[in-house]
C-alpha positions as CSV (number, residue, x, y, z in Angstrom):
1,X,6.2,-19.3,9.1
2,X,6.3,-15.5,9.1
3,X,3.5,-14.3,7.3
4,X,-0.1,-13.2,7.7
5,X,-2.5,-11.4,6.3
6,X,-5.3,-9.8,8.3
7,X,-9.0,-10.4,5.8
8,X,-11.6,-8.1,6.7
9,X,-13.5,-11.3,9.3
10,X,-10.8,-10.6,11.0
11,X,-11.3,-6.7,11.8
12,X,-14.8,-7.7,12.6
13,X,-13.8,-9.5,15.5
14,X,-13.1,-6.6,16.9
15,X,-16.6,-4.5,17.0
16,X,-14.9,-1.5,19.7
17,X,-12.4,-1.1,16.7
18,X,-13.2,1.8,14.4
19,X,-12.7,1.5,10.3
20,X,-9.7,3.3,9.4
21,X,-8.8,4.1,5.5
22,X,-5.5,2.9,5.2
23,X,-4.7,-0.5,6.9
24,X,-1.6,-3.2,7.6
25,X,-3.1,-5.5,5.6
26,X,-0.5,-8.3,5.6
27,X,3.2,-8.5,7.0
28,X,6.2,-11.0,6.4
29,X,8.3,-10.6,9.3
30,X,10.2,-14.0,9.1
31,X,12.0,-13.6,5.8
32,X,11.9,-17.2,4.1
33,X,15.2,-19.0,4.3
34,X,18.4,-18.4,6.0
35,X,18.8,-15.0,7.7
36,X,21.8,-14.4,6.4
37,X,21.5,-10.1,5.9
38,X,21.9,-10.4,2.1
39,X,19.5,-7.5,0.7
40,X,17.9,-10.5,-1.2
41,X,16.8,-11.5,2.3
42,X,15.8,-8.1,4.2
43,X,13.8,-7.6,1.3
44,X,11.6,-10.5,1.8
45,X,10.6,-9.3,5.3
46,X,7.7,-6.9,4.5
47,X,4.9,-5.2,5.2
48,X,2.0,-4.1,2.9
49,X,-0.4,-1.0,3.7
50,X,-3.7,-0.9,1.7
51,X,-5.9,1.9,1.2
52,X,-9.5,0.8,0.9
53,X,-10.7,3.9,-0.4
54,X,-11.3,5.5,-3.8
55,X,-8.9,8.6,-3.3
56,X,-5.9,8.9,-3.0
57,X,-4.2,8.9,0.3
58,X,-0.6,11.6,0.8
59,X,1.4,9.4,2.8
60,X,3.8,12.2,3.1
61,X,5.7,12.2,6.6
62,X,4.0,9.1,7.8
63,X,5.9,6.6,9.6
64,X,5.9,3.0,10.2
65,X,7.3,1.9,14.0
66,X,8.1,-0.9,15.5
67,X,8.7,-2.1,19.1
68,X,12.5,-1.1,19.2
69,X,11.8,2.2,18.0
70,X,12.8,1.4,14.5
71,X,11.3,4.3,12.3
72,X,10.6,4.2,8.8
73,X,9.1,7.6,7.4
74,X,7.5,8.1,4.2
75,X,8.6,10.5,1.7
76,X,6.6,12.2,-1.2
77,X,4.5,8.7,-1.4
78,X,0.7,9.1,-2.7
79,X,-0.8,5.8,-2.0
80,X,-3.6,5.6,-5.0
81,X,-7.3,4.3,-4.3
82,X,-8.0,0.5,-3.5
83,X,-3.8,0.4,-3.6
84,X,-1.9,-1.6,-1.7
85,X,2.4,-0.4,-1.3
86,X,5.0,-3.1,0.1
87,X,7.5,-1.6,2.4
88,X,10.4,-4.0,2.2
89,X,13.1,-3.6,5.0
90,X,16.4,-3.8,2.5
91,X,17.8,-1.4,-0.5
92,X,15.8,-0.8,-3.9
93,X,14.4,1.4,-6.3
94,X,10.6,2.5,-4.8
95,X,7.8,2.5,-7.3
96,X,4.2,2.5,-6.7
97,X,3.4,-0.9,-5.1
98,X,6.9,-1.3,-3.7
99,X,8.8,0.8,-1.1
100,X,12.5,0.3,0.9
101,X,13.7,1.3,4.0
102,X,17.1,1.1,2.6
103,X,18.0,-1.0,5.5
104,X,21.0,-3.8,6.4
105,X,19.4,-5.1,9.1
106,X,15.9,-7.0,9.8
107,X,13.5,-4.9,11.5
108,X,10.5,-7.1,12.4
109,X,11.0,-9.7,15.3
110,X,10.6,-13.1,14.1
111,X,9.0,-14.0,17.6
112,X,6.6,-11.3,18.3
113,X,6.6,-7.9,17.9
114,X,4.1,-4.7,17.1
115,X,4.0,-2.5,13.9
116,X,2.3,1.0,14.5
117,X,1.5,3.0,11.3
118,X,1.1,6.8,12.4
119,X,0.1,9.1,10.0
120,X,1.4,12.8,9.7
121,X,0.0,14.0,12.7
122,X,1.9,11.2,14.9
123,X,-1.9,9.7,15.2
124,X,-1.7,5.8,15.7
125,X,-3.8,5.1,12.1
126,X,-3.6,1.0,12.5
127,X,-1.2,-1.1,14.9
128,X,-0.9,-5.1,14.1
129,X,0.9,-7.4,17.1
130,X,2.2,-10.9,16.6
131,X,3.4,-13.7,18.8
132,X,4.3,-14.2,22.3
133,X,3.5,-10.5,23.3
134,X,3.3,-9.2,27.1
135,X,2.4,-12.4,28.6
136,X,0.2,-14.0,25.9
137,X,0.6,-16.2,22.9
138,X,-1.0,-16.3,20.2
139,X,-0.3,-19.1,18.3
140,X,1.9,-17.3,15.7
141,X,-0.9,-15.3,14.2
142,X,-1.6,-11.5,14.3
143,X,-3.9,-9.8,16.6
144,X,-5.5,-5.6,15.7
145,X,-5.3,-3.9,18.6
């Protein structure tokens, strides 16, 4: 199982951490099924980003990393108030709620890995780590750093 979401308890494990606006709020980075590449596939590895706010956040030039350096930037993307946007790793038509990296390949490692949002001014915004990471494991689940 690939999936978690990160509920608000579990921010508050984490007093040093400071509120940010715009979170990972849940990621899919085992796609369900056989890994087979089919866009069908890539698509159901994800990751959402919510804003908890009432405005708008310009999402404009932001970029979502992971470990390998994969970049995904975002482009002309106005995340509304109390929204939440998928980014999907394969090809598709982006909308409001749903985005693509227009990828063929997966992005997130199925075994651990660490997604860093960054907003336009190559700030780290939020940064979400999962699995067997430097050392540790963590039985599968996600850890805010």
């Amino acid at each position: 199982m690939g999936t978690f979401a990160l509920p608000a308890a579990a921010v508050g494990q984490h007093p040093a951490r400071p509120h940010h606006d715009v979170v990972i709020s849940a990621v899919q980075y085992d796609s369900p099924g056989r890994d087979d590449r089919s866009n069908r596939s890539l698509n159901k590895e994800w990751l959402d980003i919510t804003n908890s706010t009432r405005r708008a956040v310009n999402l404009d030039d932001w970029t979502l990393t992971d470990e390998a350096g994969h970049t995904f930037t975002f482009r002309h993307f106005r995340l509304e108030g109390r929204a939440t946007v998928r980014v999907h790793t394969g090809e598709g038509r982006d909308s409001a709620t749903d985005v693509y990296q227009d990828r063929r390949a997966y992005v997130w490692n199925n075994d651990a890995d660490t997604a860093i949002l960054r907003n336009n001014h190559d700030r780290v915004v939020d940064e979400v780590t999962w699995g067997q990471h430097r050392g540790e494991h963590r039985n599968g689940g996600a850890t805010r750093r």
